[in-house]
Structures are given as C-alpha cells and as structure tokens.
N, C-alpha and C positions, 0 to 999 in steps of 0.2 A: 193295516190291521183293523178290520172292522167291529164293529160297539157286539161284544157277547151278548146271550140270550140274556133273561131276565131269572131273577134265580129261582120263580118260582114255575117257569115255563120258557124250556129249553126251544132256541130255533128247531123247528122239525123239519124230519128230511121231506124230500117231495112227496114223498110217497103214501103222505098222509096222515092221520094221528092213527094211533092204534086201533081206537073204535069205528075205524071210517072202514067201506070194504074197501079189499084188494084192490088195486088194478085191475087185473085178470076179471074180476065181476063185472067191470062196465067196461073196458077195453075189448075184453075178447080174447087180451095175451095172454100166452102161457110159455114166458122165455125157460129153456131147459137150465136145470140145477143141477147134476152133475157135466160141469164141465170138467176140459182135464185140468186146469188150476186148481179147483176143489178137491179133484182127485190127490194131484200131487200133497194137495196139505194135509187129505187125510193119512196118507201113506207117513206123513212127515209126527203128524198128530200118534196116528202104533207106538212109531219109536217110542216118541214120548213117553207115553203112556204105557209100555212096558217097562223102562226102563225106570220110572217111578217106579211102579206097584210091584213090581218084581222083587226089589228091596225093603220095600217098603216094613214088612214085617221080620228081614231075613236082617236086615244092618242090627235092630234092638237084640235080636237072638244072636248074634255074634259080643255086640256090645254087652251084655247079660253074663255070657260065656267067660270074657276075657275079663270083666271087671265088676258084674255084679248087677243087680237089678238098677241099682240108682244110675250107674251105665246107660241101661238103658230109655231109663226114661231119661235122659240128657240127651242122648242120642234124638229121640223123637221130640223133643220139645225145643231143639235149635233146631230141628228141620222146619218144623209148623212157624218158629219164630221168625226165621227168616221168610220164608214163606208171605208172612203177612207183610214184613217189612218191604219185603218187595215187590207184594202187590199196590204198596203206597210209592212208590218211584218209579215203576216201572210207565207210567202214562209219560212224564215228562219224555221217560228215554225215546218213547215212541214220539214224541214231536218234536227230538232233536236227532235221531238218527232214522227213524222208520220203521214197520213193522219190520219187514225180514231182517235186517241188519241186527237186529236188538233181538228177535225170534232167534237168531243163529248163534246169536251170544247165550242165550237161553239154554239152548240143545248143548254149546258144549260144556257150560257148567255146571249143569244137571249131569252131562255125561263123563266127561274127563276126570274127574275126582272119584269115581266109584273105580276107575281104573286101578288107584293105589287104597281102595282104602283097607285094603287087609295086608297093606307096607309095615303097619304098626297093629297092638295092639289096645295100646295105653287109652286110656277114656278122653283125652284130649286132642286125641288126632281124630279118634272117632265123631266127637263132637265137631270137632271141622270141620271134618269132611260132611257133615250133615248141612251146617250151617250154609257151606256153599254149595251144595247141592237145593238147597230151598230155594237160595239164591236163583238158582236157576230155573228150578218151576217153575215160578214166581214171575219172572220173565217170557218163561216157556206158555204157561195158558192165558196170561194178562194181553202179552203180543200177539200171542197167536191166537186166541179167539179175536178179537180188534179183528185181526186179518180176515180171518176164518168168514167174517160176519161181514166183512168187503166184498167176499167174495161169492157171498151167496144173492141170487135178486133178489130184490126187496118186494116182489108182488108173492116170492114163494117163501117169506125168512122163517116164518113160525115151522113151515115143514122142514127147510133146512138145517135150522137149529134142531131141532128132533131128529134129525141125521146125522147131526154133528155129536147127541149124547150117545147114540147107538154106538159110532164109530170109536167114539173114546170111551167108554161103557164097557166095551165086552173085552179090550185087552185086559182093562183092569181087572176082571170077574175072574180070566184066567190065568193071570201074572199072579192074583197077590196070594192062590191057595200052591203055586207052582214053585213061586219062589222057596219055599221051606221045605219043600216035597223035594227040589234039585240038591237046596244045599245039606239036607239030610244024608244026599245020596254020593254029591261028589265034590262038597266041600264049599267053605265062603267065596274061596277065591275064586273058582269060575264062573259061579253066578255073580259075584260082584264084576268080571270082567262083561259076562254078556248084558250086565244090565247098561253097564257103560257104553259098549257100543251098541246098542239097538238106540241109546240118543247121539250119538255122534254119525252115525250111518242116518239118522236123519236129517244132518244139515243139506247132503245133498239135493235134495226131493225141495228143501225151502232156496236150493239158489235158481232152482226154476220157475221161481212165483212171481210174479207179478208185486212190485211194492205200492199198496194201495193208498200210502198216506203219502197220495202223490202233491204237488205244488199247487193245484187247482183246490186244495182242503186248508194249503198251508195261511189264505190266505184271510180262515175264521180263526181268532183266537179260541182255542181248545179249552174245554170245563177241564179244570182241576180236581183232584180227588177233596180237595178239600172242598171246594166250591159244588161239586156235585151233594157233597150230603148236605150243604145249606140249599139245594136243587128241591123242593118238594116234589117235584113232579119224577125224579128218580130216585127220592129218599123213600119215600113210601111203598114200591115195587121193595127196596130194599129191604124194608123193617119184615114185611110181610114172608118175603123170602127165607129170610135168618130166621122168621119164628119155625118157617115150616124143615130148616136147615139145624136148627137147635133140637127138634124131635128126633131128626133123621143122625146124629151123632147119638144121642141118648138109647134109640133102638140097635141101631149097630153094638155100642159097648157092651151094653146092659142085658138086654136078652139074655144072649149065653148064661146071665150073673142070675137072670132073677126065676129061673124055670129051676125045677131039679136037673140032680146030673144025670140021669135017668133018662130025661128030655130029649138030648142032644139032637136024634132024630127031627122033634119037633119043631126045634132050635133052627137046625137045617129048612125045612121044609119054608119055616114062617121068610124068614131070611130071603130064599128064595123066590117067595111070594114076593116078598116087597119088591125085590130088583123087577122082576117080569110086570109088575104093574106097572112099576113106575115106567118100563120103557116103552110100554104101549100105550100108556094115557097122555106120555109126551109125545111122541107120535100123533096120536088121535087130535091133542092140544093145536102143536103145531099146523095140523093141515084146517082145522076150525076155524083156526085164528089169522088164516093167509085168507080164509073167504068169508069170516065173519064176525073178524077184530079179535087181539088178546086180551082187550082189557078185561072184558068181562066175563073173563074164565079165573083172575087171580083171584076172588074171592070166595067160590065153589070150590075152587083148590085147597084155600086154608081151612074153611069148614069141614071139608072130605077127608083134611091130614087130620086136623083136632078131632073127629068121630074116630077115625083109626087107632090113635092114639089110647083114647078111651075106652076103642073094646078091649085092649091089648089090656089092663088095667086088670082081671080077676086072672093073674099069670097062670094060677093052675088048673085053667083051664085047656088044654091043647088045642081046643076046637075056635075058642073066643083070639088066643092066641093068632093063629093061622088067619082069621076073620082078617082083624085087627090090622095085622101088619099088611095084608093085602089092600086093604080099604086106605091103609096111611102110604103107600105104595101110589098107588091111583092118586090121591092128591096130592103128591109130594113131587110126581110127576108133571102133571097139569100145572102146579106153582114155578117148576123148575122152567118151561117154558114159555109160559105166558109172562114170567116176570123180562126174563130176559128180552124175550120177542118187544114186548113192550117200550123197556126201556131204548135199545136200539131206537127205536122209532121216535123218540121226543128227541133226538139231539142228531145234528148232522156227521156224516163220516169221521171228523177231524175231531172228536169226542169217542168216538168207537174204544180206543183204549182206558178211558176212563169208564165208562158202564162196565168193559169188561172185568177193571180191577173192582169195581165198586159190589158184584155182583160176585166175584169172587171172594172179596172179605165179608159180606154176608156169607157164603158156604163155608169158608173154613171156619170163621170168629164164630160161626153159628153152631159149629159142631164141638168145639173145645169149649166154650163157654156151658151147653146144653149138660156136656158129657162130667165138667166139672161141677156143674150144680145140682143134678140129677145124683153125684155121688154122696153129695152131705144132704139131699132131701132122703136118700133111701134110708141111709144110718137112721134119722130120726124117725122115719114117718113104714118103713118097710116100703116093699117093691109096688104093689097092687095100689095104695094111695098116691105113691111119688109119680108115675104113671096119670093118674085122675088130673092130681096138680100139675103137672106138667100140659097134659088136654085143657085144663084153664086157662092158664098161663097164657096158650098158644092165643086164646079168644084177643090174648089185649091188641093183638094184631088186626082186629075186624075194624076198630077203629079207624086207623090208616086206609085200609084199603075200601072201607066204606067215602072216603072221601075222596078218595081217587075215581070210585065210580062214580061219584055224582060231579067232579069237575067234568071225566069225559063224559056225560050226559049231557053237562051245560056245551061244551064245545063244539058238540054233534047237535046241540038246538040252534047252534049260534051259525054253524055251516051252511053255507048257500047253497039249495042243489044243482049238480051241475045240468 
C-alpha cells in the first residue's frame, strides 16, 4: 500500500492537472467516447433515472393520501436522509467490492422496494420503503458515476461528463411531471411497479461493464470521504459547487411560491429556461474544458449563477423573472461541470468514488439546506429581498474558488514545458 496524496494536493492522474491542455492539443488524439461500455451504462443510468424520478413526487402523493401531509414529508425526508447517508459509505463499499458489484446492489434497492410499496398503507412502511430506496440511489449515482467517469477518456472527460448530464437529465425532465399524470390515471400501484422495474431491468446492461476499480488501482490507498473534505484541493470545487447547488434547490421550490398564481405560465416558461441553459452551458463547459482546462470556468460559473439569482429578485417582474433564471441556468451549468471535471482530475482512478460522493453531498446537502433557509429568510425578509440575500450569500463562495485559481496558476508556472 503505497504513502497517499498529501491533503492539500491529491496525486493526479496522468492526464494532467486541470488547467494544463488536453492531450488531444499536443498529441494529435482524439480516442472516441461513445463506446459501447458507456453506452451500456447509459442505458443502465435511464433505468435509474426513471425509476427515481418517476416516484419521486408520486410516493409523497400517495403518502399525503393515506396518512396526511406529515406522511408526506416523512416520506421525502428518509429518502434525502438516507440518501446522504449513503453517499458517506458508499466509497468504502466501492474499495471493498467494486464499482459494478455495489452499482448492482444499488439498482436493486432503489428498485425492489417500490415493488411492495403500496402492500401497506400505514406511514411506517411508507417511510421504509423510502429509507431504502435512498439507500439505493445513494449507491446507484456514488458507484456509478466512479464508473461512469472510468469510462469516459480522460483527454474528452469535461465533454463526457456533459453527456453524462444530458443522458441522466432528460429522463428526469420527463419521469418526474409523468409520474403524477400516470398515477392520476391508473393508480399508485402500477406506477409504483413500473418504477421498480425500469431499476431492476437495469442491472442487466451493468453485468456487461467492465469493473473499472480493477487491481492495478487497488494498489493506492483510496481518499476517504472524510479525508477528501480535509483535501483543499477537492474541498473548494466543493464549497463553490453547493453555493451554486443551494441556489438551484431555492429556485426549483420557491418560484412556483413567490410569483402570483396568475403566473403559472411564467413559472413554467422561467423553469424551463433554467433546465435548457443549464444543459447547453454544460455541454459548451465540458467541451472548453477538454481543450482548455476546467479550472477556470468554476469561477464565471458562480459569478453567472449569483447575477442570475439576483435578476430573479423583483419576482413581479415576468420579464426579470425569465432573464434571471435563464442566466442562473448558464452558470449553474458551467459549475456543474467544471467542478466535477476538475475534481476527477486531482485524484487517481482509485478515488473516483469518493469525488463522486463528495460532489454529490454538495448537490443534494446543497439543495435541502438552500431550500430550508430560503423558507425562514422569506417569512422575515418577503420573496424579492430573500432572493438579493441569497445572491450575496452565494459571493462567500468567490473566496474559495478564488484560491483555487491562483494555486492552479502557481502549478501551471511551476510546469516544465514539454
């Protein structure tokens, strides 16, 4: 077992630090990115991804139904809990079983529990079944991004990873307004079965993959979840992330809340906006940052979310509105990418599942934290100020990522050219 990175500056993969160009710029290569193991995972990635978001809003509407609002939110707050919980163990499981083995564990407890869960109706089974269905996400994006991000080359990863939001992107987009629209139509129980099996019809697609956290990785000690956030060099990707991940919970909830009811249309429209920027500025991110480093796109990112943020701020405006969320869209986007592109790139393969989970407890803790303080800023302060202070708030972020850019500055002074 050889001496780990140093905590402030993880071993990096070959492939260079993030501010360094591509491969592809002084090589010449350009290894292709969809292969069919990426294929197979995206195909494996749908299940998933409907199989969440499908319920996602339909479990709390059943739960609400059968036992009352508090139901509900019980319901969704042991799915997030576990969730989290299992984004903090799920690395170990990855370096003592593997990506796919732990992936597979993933898919079927995220899927096999929505099988029964309209067996009961009581708020304690419902909560269960939440609980280990988190479980299973939790396992399901922590492993299988690790993988995912194995399997992309690392001269194309900023464009890959922009392929990998797409693909798990738009089931969501149309699972999660589908799932309510079904069980309206023909009940909990058969959308709770098909949500089950579109993740268990995914383990197939994962026993054809290649397991990346092969023995040639096994044989760097792995950063720990805990040792990555004492990591500066992947704590700061992080902070900056959850600021722009804290916005992006806050506009999802709250909109609908702070526009008249009148709006709805506009509500709609801004919404919209934000998804379509965000997946083309990740995209754009991505392929920038494979020929001309990500680092120095995290910073334009959180600036572009915090301006967005703050047009969104005079709500009754419709036009400011729409602005707003498109602009916080665009740089919410360009953060979602270049942080993770980034981080990948300071730590070797055999850490891949620890960025993943570290970069996923910034997105979720970033969105229930955001969405919970945003509700006792509005009571005191109304919609159009708590909005402002939130655009503030996000600045405390510049700090970090301000010092992020000037270490890879020093590191890119310090590199000999080839």
């Amino acid at each position: 077992m050889t001496t780990g990175p140093s905590p402030d500056c993880p071993t990096p993969k070959t492939s260079g630090s993030p501010n360094s160009p591509a491969p592809e710029a002084t090589s010449g290569t350009h290894p292709p990115l969809l292969t069919r193991p990426l294929l197979l995972r995206f195909v494996s990635m749908v299940g998933a991804s409907l199989s969440f978001f499908l319920l996602l809003s339909v479990v709390p509407a059943y739960a609400a139904e059968r036992g009352g609002g508090g139901a509900a939110g019980l319901a969704t707050g042991s799915l997030m809990l576990a969730t989290v919980l299992g984004e903090l163990v799920t690395p170990r499981l990855v370096a003592r079983f593997g990506y796919r083995l732990t992936l597979i564990a993933g898919l079927f407890l995220l899927g096999a529990p929505a099988l029964v869960l309209t067996v009961s109706g009581q708020a304690a089974w419902i909560v269960g079944v939440c609980f280990v269905r988190g479980l299973g996400f939790a396992l399901t994006i922590v492993a299988g991004g690790a993988l995912t991000a194995s399997l992309i080359p690392d001269e194309r990863r900023g464009e890959g990873l922009a392929l990998v939001g797409v693909v798990s992107g738009v089931p969501s987009l149309v699972a999660l307004p589908l799932g309510l629209w079904l069980a309206d139509r023909v009940g909990y129980g058969p959308v709770a079965v098909t949500g089950g099996l579109a993740a268990l019809a995914a383990i197939v697609f994962v026993l054809g993959l290649p397991d990346r956290a092969d023995r040639a990785d096994r044989s760097e000690q792995p950063l720990g979840v805990v040792r990555g956030l004492r990591t500066g060099a992947l704590l700061r990707p992080v902070l900056v992330f959850a600021a722009t991940a804290t916005a992006a919970g806050i506009v999802v909830t709250f909109l609908p809340l702070a526009l008249p009811s009148a709006s709805a249309g506009v509500v709609a429209v801004a919404l919209f906006m934000q998804t379509a920027a965000s997946t083309l500025t990740r995209w754009l991110a991505g392929r920038h940052g494979d020929r001309h480093g990500s680092a120095r796109l995290v910073l334009p990112g959180l600036l572009l979310s915090a301006a967005g943020v703050l047009v969104i701020a005079p709500t009754a405006n419709p036009v400011a509105v729409i602005a707003g969320t498109a602009v916080f869209g665009a740089g919410f986007g360009i953060t979602q990418n270049a942080t993770l592109a980034v981080m990948y790139t300071r730590v070797s393969a055999a850490s891949y599942g620890t960025v993943s989970a570290l970069w996923n407890l910034a997105y979720d803790g970033g969105m229930g934290v955001g969405a919970a303080g945003f509700g006792v800023a509005a009571g005191l302060t109304g919609y159009p100020w708590a909005f402002a202070l939130t655009a503030l708030l996000m600045l405390g972020a510049v700090a970090p990522a301000l010092r992020d850019r000037r270490r890879e500055d020093g590191v890119t002074a310090r590199r000999p050219a080839p």
